[in-house]
N, C-alpha and C positions, 0 to 999 in steps of 0.2 A: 504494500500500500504506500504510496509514494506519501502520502499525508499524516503523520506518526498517528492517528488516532482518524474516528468517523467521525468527534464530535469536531475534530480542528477542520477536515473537511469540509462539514457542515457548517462552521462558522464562516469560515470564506466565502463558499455558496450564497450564503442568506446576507454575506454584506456586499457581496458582488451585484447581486438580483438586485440589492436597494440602489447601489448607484448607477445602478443600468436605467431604473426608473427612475432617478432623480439626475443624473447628467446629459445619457443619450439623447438626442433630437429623435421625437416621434414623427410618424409612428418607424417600429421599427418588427423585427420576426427573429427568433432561436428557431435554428436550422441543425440536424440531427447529421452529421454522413459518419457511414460504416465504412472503415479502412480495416487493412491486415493489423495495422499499429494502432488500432482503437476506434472508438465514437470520435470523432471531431465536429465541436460547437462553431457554427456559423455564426453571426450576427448582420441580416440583412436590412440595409436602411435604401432608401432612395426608389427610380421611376421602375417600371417593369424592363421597359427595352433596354438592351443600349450595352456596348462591351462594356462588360463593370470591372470596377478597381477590385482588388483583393489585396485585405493588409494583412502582412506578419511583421508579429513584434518583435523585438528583442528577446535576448537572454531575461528569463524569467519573469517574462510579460505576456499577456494574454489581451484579448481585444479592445479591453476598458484603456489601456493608456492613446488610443486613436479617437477618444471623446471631443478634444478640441476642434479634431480633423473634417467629422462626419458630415455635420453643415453646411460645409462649403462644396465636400467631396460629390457630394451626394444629390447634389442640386438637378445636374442631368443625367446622370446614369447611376445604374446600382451599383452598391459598397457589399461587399462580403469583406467583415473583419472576423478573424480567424482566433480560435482559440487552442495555439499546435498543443498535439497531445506531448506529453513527455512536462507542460509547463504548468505552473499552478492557474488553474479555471476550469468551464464547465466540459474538458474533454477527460475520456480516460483511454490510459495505452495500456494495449493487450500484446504487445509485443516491442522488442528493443529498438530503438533506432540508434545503429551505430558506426553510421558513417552520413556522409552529402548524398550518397545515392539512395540510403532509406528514405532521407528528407527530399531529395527531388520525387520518388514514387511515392510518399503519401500524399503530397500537393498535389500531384497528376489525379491520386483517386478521390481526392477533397474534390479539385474543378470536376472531377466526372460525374460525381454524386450531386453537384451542387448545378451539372447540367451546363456548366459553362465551356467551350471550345475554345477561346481566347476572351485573355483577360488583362489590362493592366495591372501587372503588380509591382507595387509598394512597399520596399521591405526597410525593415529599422536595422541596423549593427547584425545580429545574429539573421532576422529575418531577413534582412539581404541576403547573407550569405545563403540560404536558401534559396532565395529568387532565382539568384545566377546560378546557382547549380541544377536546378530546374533549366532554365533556360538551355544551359549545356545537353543534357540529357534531351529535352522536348523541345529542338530548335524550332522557332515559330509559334509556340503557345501564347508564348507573351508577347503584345500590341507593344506596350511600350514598359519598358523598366525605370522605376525611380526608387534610386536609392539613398538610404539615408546614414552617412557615417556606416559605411557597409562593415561587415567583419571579412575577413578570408587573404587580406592584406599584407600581414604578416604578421608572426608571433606576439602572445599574448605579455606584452610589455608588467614588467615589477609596478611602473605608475599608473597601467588603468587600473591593477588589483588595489593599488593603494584607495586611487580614487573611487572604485565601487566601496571598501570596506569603510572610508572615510564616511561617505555617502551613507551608508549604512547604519553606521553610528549616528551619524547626524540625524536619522532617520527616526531613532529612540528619542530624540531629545522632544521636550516640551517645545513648543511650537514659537514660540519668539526666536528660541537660538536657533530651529530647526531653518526658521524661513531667513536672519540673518546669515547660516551657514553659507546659504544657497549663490551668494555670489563669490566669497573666496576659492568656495567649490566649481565655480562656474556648471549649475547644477540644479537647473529653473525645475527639475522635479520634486525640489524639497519643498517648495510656493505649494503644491497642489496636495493639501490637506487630505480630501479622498485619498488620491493613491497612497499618501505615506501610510495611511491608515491598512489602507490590505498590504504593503508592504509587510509592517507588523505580523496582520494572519499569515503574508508568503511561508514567513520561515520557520514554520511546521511543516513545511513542501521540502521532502529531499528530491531536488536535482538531477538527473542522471542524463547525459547529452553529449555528443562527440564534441570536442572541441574543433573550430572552425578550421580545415585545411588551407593553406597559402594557394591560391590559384597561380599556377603558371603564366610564361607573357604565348604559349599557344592557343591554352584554355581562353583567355581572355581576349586573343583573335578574334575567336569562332565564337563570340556573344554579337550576332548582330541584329538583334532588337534593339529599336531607338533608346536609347537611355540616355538617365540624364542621375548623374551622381553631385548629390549636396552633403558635403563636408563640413562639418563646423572647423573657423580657423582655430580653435582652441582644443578641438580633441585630444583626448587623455589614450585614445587606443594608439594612434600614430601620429607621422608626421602629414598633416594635409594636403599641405605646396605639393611633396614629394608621389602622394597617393594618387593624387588628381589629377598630377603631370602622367604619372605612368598610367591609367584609366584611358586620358585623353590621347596618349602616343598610343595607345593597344587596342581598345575596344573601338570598331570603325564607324562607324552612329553614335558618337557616346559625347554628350558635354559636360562639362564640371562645372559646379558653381560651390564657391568658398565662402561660408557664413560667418561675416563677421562678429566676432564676440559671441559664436557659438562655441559649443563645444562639444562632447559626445550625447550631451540632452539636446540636441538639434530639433527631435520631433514638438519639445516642451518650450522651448524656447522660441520656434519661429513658426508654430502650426500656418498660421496664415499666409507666407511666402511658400511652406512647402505643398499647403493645397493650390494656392496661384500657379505655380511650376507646374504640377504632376496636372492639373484639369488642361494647360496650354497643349503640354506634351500628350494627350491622350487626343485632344481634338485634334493637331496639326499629325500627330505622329513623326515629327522629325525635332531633333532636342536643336533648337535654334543656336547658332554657333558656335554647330558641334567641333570639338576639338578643342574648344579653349578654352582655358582655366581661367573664372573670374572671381574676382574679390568683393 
């Protein structure tokens, strides 16, 4: 049982379902799909037609931290935000996933269950790196790719551990230091009261997840879905100038844009430019000046 107990479970569940009902934009639908690696919970918001976005979150995130997003996202085509199994939310895994090619074949059987042929996807740090390995595996699935402070970059750095477990701590504290943390930490998820709150229920959730493989510069050839990669300039997993540059000389549709005074909370910090971005790139399907790293 990934959750040391049924009632810590159940606590997460019954606070999650409240702020589903007290943040998500209505209306909205819990969607059920059966994969080999579990139930995996949908979250449908938006119009009936129309190629829809599909979000994955991060490391140890589930569909609620894409709440800022939905409003805007969602305005002309439908949102599937995703709740991968293996992460604390309303999915459960019935078998391992232990590698990029588990995570690209459960996303193939999430879009098939959930009846979608192509889709913009959306993915955060971990959830990217899933995107793009989807991607590699089902070339052509995906309309267009936006990513956000992707993982798969290269190894996992002493200072983002530092900065998740700082975070973390911060995350206990009573709520004046919690929200002045939030900017030494460059770290706008400590501001949003809800999440640090299921943060708290998370960590009755043990973990279990491959860590993100370093994509090769041939792997990252052969991504040629328009994409569009938004880095925070301040990221704690790497260096951006550096990430952005090599994105933009590798992947051949791909633009980079560099967010200033973000940093790996890029979804938290700049929801409104990354929904402005990701609905251009979905209607135009070419990431506007692709190839160059902006600031």
């Amino acid at each position: 049982m990934p959750f040391r107990s049924d009632q810590a479970r159940d606590r997460f569940l019954t606070a999650q379902a409240r702020l589903f009902d007290r943040r998500w934009p209505r209306p909205w639908h819990n969607l059920d799909v059966t994969t080999r690696f579990g139930r995996t919970r949908a979250v449908r918001s938006g119009p009936a037609e129309g190629v829809p976005f599909v979000l994955l979150p991060g490391a140890g995130g589930n569909a609620l931290m894409w709440h800022p997003h939905i409003h805007a996202l969602s305005r002309d085509r439908p949102v599937y935000a995703l709740d991968p199994v293996g992460e604390p939310g309303a999915s459960t895994q019935d078998a391992p996933i232990r590698d990029g090619g588990d995570w690209s074949a459960w996303l193939g059987s999430v879009l098939d269950g959930l009846g979608v042929d192509r889709a913009h996807l959306i993915g955060c740090s971990y959830g990217g790196w899933i995107a793009l390995r989807h991607e590699l595996d089902s070339p052509g699935r995906a309309a267009t790719l936006t990513l956000l402070d992707p993982a798969g970059f290269g190894r996992v750095s002493g200072r983002f551990l530092a900065w998740v477990i700082l975070g973390g701590l911060a995350g206990l504290t009573p709520r004046p230091v919690r929200r002045f943390a939030a900017r030494p930490l460059h770290n706008a998820t400590l501001l949003d009261d809800d999440l640090m709150g299921m943060l708290r229920l998370a960590m009755a959730f043990r973990r279990r997840l491959p860590v993100p493989g370093v994509f090769t510069d041939d792997e990252l050839r052969r991504i040629a879905a328009p994409t569009l990669a938004l880095l925070g300039a301040r990221s704690q997993l790497y260096d951006a100038r550096e990430v952005g540059d090599r994105i933009a000389a590798l992947l051949p549709h791909a633009r980079v844009e560099i967010v200033a005074d973000a940093g790996h909370d890029l979804p938290m910090h700049s929801p409104e430019l990354i929904a402005e971005r990701a609905r251009a790139l979905a209607l135009t399907g070419s990431p506007a000046g692709g190839g160059a790293a902006a600031s």
